[in-house]
ChimeraX commands (.cxc) that place a marker at each C-alpha (Angstrom):
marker #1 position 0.00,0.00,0.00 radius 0.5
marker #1 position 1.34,3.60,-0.61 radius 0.5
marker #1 position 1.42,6.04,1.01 radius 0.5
marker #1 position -1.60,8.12,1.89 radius 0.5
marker #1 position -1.32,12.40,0.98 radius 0.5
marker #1 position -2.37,13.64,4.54 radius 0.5
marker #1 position -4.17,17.16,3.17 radius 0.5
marker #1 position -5.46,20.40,5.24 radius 0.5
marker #1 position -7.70,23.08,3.10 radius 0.5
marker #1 position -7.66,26.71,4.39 radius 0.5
marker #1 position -10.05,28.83,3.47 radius 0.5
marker #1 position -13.89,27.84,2.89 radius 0.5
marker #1 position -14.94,31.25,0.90 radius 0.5
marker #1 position -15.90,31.05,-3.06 radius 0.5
marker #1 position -12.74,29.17,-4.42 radius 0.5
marker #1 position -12.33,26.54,-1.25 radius 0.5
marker #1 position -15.82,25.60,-0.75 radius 0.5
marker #1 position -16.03,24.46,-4.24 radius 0.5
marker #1 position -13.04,23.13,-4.36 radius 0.5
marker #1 position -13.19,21.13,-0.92 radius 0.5
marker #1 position -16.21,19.91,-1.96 radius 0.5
marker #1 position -14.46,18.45,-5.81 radius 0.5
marker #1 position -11.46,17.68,-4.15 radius 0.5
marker #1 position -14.08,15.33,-1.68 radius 0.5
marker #1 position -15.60,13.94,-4.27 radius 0.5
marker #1 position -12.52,13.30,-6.73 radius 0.5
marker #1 position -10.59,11.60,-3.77 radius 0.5
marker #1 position -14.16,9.21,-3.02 radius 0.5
marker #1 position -14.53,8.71,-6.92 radius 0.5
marker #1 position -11.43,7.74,-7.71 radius 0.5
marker #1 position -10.24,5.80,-4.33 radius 0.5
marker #1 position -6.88,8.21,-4.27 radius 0.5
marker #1 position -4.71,7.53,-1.21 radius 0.5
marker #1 position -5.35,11.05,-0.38 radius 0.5
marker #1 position -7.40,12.21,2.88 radius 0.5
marker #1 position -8.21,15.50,4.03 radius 0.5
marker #1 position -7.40,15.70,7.85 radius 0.5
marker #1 position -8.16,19.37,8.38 radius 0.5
marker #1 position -9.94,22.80,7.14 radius 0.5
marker #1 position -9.78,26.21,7.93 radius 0.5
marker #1 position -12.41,28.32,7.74 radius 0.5
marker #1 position -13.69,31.89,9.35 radius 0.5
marker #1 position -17.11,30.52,8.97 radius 0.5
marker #1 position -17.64,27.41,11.25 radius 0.5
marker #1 position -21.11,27.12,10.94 radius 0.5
marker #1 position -21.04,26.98,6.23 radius 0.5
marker #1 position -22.92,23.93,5.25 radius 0.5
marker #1 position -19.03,22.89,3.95 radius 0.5
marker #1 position -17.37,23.36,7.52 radius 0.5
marker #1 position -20.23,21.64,9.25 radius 0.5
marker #1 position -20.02,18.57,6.40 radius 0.5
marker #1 position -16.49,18.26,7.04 radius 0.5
marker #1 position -17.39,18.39,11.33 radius 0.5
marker #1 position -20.21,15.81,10.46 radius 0.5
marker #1 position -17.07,13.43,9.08 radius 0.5
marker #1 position -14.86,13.85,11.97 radius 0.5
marker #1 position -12.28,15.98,10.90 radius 0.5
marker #1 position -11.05,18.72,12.66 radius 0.5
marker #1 position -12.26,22.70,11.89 radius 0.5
marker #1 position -10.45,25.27,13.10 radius 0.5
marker #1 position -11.30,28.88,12.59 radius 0.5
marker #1 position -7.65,30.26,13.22 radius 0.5
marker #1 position -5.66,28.25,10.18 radius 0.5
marker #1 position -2.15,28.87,11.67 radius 0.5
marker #1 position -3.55,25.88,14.21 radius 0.5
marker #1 position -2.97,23.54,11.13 radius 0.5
marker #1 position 0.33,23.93,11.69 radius 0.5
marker #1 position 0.33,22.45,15.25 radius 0.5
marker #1 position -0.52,19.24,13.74 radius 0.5
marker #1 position 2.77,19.00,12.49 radius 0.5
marker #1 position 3.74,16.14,9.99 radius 0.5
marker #1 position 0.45,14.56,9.91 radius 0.5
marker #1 position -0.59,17.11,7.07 radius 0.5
marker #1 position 1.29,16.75,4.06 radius 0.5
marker #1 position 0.47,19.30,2.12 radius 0.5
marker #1 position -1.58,22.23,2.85 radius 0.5
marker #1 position -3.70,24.37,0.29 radius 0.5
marker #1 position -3.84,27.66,1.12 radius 0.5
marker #1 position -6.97,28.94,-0.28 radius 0.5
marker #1 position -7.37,32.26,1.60 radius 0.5
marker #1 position -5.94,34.54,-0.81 radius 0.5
marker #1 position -4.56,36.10,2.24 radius 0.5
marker #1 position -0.69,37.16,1.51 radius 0.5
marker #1 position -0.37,37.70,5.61 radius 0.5
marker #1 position -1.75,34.71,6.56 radius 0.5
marker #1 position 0.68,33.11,4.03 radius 0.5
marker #1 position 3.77,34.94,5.86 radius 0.5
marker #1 position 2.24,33.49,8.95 radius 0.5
marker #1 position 2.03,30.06,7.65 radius 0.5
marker #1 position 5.60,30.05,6.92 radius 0.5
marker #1 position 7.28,31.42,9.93 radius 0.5
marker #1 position 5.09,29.27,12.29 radius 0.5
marker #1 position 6.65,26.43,10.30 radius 0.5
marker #1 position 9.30,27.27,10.60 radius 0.5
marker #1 position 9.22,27.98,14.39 radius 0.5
marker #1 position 8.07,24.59,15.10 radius 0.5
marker #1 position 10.77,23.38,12.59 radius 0.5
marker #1 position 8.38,21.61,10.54 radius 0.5
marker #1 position 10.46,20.56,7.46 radius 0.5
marker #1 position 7.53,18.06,5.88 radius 0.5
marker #1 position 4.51,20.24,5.32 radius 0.5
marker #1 position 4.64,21.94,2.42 radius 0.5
marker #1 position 1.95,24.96,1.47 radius 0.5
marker #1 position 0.32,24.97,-1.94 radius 0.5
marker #1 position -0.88,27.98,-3.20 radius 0.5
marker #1 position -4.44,28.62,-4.96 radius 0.5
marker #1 position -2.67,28.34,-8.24 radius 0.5
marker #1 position -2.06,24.79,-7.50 radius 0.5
marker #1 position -5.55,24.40,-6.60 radius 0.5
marker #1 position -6.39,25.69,-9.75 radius 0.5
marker #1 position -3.89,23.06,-11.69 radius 0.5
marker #1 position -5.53,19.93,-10.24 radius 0.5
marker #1 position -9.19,21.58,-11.09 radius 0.5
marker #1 position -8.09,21.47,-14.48 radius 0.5
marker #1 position -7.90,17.52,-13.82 radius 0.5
marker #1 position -11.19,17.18,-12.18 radius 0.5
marker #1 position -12.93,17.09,-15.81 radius 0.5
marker #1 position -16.16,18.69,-16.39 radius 0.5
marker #1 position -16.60,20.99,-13.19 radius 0.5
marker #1 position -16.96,24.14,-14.75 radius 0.5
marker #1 position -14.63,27.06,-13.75 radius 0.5
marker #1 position -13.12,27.02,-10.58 radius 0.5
marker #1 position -13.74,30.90,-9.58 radius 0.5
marker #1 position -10.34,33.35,-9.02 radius 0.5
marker #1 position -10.11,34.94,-5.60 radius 0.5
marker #1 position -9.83,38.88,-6.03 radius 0.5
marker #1 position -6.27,38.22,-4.48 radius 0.5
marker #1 position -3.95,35.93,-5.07 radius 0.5
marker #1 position -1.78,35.94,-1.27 radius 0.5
marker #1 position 1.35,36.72,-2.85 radius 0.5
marker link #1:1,2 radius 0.2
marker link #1:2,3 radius 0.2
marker link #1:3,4 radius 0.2
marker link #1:4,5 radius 0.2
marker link #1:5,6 radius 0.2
marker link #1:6,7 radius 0.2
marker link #1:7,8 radius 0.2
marker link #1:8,9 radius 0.2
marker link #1:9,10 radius 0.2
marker link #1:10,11 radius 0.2
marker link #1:11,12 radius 0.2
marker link #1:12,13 radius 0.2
marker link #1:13,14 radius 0.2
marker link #1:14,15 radius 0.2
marker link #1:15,16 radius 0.2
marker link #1:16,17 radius 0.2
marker link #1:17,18 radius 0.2
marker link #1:18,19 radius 0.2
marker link #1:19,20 radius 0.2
marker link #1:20,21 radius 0.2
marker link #1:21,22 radius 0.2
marker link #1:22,23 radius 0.2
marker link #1:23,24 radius 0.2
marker link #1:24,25 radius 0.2
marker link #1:25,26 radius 0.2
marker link #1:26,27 radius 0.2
marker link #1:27,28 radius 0.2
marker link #1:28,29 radius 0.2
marker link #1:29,30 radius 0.2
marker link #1:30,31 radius 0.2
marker link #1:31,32 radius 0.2
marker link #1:32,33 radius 0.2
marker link #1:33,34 radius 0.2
marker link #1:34,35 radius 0.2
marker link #1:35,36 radius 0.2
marker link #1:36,37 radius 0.2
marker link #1:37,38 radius 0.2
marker link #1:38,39 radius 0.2
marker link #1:39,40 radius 0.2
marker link #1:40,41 radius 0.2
marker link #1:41,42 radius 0.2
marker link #1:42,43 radius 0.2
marker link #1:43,44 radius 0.2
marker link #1:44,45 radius 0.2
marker link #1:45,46 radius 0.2
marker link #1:46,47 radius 0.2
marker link #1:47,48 radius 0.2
marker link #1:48,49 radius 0.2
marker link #1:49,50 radius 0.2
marker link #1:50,51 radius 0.2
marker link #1:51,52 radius 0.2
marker link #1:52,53 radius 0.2
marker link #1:53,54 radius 0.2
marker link #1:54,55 radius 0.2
marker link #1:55,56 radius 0.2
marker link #1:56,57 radius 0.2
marker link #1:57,58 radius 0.2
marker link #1:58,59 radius 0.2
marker link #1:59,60 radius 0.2
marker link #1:60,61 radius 0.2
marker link #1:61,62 radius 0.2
marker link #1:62,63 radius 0.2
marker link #1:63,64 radius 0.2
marker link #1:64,65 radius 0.2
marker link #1:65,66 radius 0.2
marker link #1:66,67 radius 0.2
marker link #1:67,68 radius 0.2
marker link #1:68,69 radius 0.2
marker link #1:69,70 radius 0.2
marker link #1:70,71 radius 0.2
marker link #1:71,72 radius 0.2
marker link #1:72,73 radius 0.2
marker link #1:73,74 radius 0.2
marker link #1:74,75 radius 0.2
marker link #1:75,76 radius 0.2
marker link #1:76,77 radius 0.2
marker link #1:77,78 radius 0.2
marker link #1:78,79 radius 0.2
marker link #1:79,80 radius 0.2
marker link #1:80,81 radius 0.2
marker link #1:81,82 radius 0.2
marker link #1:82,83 radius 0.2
marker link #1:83,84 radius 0.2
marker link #1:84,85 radius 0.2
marker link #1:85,86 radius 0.2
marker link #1:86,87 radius 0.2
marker link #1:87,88 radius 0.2
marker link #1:88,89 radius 0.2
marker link #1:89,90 radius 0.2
marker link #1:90,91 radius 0.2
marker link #1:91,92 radius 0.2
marker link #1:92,93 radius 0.2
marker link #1:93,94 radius 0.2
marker link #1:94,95 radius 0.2
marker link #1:95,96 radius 0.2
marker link #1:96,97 radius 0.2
marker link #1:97,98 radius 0.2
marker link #1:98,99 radius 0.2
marker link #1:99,100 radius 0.2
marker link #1:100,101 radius 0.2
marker link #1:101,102 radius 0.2
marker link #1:102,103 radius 0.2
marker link #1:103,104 radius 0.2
marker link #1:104,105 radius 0.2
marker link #1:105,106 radius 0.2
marker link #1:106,107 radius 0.2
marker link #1:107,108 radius 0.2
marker link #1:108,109 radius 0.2
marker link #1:109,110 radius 0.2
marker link #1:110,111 radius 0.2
marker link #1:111,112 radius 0.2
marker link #1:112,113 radius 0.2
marker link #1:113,114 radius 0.2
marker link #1:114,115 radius 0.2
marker link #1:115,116 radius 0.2
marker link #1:116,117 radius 0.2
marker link #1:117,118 radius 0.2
marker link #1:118,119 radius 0.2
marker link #1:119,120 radius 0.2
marker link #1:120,121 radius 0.2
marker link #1:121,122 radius 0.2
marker link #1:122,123 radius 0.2
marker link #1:123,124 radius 0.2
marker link #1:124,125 radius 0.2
marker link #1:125,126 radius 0.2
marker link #1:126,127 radius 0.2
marker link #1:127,128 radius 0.2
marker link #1:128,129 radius 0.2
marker link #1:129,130 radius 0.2
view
């Protein structure tokens, strides 16, 4: 068996909340070895946060918390479009010398829609976090 991609989603706004909710149903579809072990979101009570609460996996409201679940997330997608929360996500990993989580932009969340088929467009935050 490989190994599974451990995978935290920040932000629940227009892109993340259709793209959590893709991602979701790409990973079911498709039986990838991926799993989604945590979200981020400012609103904890969005029919997407409270789906994601209904299946037992952690919602936090303050994203930098992701980071305090050190190398059980793999990679996390950073779908805020917030460049200070970025900065933020980067020095807290680095102050709890986390070397194995890696942060993937919206832009990478926009490469893999481009795999999900017929979807429609994934919608472009007015920022990018940069």
């Amino acid at each position: 068996m490989s190994h599974k991609v451990r995978v935290a989603l920040l932000g629940l706004g227009n892109v993340g909340e259709i793209f959590a909710e893709n991602f979701l149903e790409k990973i079911q579809e498709e039986h990838a070895n991926v799993e989604i072990v945590a979200v981020a979101s400012k609103d904890l009570e969005s029919p997407v946060a409270m789906g994601f609460v209904h299946s037992h996996i952690p919602v936090f409201r303050d994203a930098l918390e992701v980071i305090d679940l050190g190398d059980k997330v793999d990679i996390i997608f950073d779908l805020t479009g917030n460049a200070q929360l970025r900065k933020d996500l980067r020095v807290r990993l680095q102050e709890t010398n986390n070397r194995h989580t890696v942060i993937a932009p919206e832009v990478v969340a926009h490469l893999l829609w481009s795999f999900f088929g017929e979807v429609g467009e994934l919608p472009h935050s007015s920022q990018t976090g940069y």
